[in-house]
DRENDO-183363 format. One record per residue (C-alpha): residue number from 1; x, y, z. Coordinates in nm, 3 decimals. Example, Ala and Ser with C-alpha at 12.3 -4.5 7.8 and 13.67 -1.06 7.14 Angstrom:
% DRENDO-183363
+-----+---------+---------+---------+
| seq |      px |      py |      pz |
+-----+---------+---------+---------+
|   1 |   1.230 |  -0.450 |   0.780 |
|   2 |   1.367 |  -0.106 |   0.714 |
+-----+---------+---------+---------+
This chain:
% DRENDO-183363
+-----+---------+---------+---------+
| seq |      px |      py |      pz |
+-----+---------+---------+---------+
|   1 |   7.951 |  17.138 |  15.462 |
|   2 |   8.104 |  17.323 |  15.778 |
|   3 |   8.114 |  17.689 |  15.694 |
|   4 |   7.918 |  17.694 |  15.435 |
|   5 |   7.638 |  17.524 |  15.633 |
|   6 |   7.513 |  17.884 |  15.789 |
|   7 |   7.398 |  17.926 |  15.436 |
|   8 |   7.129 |  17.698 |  15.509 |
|   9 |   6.983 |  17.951 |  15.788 |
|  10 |   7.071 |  18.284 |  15.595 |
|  11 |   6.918 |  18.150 |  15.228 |
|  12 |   6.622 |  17.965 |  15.386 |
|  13 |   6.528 |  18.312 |  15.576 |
|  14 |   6.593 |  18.537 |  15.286 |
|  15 |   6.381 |  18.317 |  15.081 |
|  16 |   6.106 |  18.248 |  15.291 |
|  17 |   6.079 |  18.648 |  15.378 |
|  18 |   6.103 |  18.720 |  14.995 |
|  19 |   6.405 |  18.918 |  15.007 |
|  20 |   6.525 |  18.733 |  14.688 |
|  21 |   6.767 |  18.972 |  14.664 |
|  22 |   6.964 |  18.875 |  15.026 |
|  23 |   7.022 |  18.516 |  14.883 |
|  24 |   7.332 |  18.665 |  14.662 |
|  25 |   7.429 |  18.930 |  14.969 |
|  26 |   7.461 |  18.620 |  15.180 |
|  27 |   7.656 |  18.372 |  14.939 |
|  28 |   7.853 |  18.676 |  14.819 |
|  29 |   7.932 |  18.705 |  15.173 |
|  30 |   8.026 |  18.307 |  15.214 |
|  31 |   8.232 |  18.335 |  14.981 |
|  32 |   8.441 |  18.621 |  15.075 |
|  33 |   8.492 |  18.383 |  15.425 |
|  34 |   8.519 |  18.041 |  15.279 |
|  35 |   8.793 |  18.197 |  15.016 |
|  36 |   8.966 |  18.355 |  15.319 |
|  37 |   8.987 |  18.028 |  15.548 |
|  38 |   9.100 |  17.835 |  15.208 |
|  39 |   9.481 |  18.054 |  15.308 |
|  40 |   9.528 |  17.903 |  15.637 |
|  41 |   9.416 |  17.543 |  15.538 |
|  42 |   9.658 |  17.583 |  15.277 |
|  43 |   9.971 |  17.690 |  15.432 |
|  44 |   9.860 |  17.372 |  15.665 |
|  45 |   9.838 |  17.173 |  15.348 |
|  46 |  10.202 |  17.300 |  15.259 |
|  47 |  10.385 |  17.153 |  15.580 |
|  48 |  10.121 |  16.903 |  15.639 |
|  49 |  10.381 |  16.581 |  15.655 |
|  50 |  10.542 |  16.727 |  16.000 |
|  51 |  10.200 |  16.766 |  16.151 |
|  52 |  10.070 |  16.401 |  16.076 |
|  53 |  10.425 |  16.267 |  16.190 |
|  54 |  10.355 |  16.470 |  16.518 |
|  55 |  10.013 |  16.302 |  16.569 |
|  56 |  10.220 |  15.910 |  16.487 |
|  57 |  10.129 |  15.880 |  16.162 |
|  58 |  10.364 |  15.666 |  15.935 |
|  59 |  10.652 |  15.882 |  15.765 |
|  60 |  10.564 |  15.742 |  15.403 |
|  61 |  10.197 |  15.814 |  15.441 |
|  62 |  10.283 |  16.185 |  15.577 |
|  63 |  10.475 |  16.245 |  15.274 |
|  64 |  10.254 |  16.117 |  15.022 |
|  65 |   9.963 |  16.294 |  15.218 |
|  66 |  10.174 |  16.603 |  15.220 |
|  67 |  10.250 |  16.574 |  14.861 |
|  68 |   9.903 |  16.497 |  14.782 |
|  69 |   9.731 |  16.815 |  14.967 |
|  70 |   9.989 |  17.065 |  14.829 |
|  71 |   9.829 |  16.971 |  14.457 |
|  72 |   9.506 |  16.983 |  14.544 |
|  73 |   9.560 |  17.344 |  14.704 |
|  74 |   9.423 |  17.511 |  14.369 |
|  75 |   9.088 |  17.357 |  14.430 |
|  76 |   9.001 |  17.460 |  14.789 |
|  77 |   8.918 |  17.812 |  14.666 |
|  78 |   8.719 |  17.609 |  14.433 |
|  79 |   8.557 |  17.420 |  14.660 |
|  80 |   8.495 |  17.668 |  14.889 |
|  81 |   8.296 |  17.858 |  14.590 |
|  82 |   8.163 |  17.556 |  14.481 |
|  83 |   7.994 |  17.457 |  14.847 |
|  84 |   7.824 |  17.845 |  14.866 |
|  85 |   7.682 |  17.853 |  14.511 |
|  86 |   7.544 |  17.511 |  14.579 |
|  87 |   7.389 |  17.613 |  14.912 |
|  88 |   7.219 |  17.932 |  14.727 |
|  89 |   7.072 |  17.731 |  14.449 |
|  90 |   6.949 |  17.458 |  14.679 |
|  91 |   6.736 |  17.705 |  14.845 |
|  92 |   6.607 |  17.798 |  14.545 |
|  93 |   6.503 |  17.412 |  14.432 |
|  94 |   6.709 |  17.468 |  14.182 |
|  95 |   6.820 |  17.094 |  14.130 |
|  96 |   6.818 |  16.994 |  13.795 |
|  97 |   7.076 |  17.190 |  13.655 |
|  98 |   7.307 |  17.083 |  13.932 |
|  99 |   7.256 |  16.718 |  13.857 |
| 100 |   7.324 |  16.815 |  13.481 |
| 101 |   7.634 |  16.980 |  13.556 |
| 102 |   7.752 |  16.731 |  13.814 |
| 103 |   7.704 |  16.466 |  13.597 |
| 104 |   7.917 |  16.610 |  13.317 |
| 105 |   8.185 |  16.691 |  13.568 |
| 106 |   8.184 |  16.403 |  13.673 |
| 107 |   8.226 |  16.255 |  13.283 |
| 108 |   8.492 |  16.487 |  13.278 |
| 109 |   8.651 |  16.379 |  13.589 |
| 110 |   8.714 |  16.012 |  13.467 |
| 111 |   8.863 |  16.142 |  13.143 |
| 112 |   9.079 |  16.341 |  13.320 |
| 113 |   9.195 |  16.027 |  13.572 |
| 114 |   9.225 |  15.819 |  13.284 |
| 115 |   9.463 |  16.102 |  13.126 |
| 116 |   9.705 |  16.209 |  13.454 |
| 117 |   9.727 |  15.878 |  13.623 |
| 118 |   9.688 |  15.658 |  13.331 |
| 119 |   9.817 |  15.787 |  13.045 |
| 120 |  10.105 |  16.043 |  13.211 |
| 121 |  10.175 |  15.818 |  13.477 |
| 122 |  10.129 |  16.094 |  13.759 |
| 123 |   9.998 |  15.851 |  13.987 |
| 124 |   9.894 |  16.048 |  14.313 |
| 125 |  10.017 |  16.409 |  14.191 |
| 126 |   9.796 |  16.320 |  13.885 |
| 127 |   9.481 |  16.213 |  14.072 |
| 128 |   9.494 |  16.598 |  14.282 |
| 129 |   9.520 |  16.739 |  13.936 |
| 130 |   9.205 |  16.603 |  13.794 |
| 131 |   9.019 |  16.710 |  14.144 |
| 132 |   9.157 |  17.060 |  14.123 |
| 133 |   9.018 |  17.103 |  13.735 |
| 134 |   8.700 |  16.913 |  13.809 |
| 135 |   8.608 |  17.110 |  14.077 |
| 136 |   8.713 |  17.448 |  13.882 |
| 137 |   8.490 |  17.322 |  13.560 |
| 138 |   8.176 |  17.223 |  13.813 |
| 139 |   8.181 |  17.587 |  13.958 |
| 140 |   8.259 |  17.793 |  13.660 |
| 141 |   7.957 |  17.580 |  13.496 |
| 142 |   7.757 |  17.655 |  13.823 |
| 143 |   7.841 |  18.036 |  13.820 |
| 144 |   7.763 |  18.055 |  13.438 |
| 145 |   7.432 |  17.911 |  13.524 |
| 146 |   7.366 |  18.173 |  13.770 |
| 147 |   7.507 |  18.414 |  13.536 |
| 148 |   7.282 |  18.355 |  13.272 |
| 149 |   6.951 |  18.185 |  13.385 |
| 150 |   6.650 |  18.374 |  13.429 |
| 151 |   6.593 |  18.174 |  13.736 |
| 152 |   6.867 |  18.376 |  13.907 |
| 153 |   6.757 |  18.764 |  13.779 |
| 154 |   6.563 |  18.828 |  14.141 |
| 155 |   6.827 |  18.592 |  14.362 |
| 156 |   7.177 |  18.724 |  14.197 |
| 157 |   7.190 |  19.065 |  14.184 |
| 158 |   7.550 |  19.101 |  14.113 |
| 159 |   7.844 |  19.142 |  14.353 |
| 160 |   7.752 |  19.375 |  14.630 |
| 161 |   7.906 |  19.567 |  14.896 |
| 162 |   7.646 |  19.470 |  15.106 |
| 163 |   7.751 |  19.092 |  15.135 |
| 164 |   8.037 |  19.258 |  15.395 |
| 165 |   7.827 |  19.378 |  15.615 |
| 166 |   7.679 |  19.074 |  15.714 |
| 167 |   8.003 |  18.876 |  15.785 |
| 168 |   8.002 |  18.915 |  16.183 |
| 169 |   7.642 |  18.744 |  16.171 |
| 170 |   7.756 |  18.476 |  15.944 |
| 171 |   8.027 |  18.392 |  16.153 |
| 172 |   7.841 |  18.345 |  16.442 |
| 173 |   7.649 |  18.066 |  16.299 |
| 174 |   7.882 |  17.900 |  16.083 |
| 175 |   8.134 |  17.851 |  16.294 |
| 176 |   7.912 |  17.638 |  16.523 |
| 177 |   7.761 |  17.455 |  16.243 |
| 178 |   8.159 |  17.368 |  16.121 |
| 179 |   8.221 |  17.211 |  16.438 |
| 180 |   7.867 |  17.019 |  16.474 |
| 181 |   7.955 |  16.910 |  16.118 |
| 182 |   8.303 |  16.758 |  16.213 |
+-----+---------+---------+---------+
């Protein structure tokens, strides 16, 4: 979603015009931005209780929010990998393996709930921990995929210099299509 959204536009193109190729320059280049907001929405995550008490929310909830974010700050660069790779698959129709490794993430997921909230009775703390490695095994699983599937030889190229160039152009459309998004 947000950001990652411009994807849509860049991959589609690429795609359509046969530049197989330009689908990994413009993820590669996704990345490298998503990856790089992920530092300031985590240094908000840090002191994130004094800015929900600013905007009236109850102290308790602040801190348990706060608390809450700061744990889950390993998976935002996650996430933010996790939304581009998605993005440059999709384009591709490349849906099936996605459902195959969502749905043993998400196997994985309610192990892991069972284990940190359950079982080591992290409550809340616990609950970010189990996001953070879910969302780390769903992308390492999605970039092995790409890695390693001969549907990706013409699409993923490796990384590239390339995917640099093409941040100013990105920009310009995702950050539009982050704000129609939220």
């Amino acid at each position: 979603m947000g950001l990652s959204s411009a994807l849509d536009t860049f991959c589609g193109q690429a795609y359509g015009a046969k530049q197989y190729h330009m689908l990994g320059v413009h993820t590669q280049g996704a990345m490298v931005i998503l990856i790089l907001v992920s530092i300031p929405v985590s240094i908000m995550w840090v002191y994130l209780e004094p800015i929900l008490v600013l905007f009236h929310q109850n102290k308790e909830v602040a801190k348990l929010a706060q608390l809450y974010a700061r744990y889950l700050i390993p998976s935002l660069s996650a996430n933010a990998l996790l939304r581009c790779i998605t993005k440059f698959l999709q384009t591709q129709n490349i849906v099936f393996p996605m459902v195959l490794a969502t749905g043993l993430t998400s196997l994985l997921h309610l192990l892991l709930c069972w284990i940190f909230i359950l079982k080591l009775d992290l409550g809340i703390k616990g609950s970010a921990i189990a996001i953070c490695i879910s969302n780390w095994f769903n992308t390492i699983i999605f970039a092995l995929y790409i890695r390693f599937s001969p549907s990706c030889k013409q699409t993923w190229t490796g990384f590239s210099k390339e995917s640099l160039h093409n941040i100013p152009k990105f920009l310009r459309l995702a950050f539009p299509s982050a704000v129609m998004v939220w």
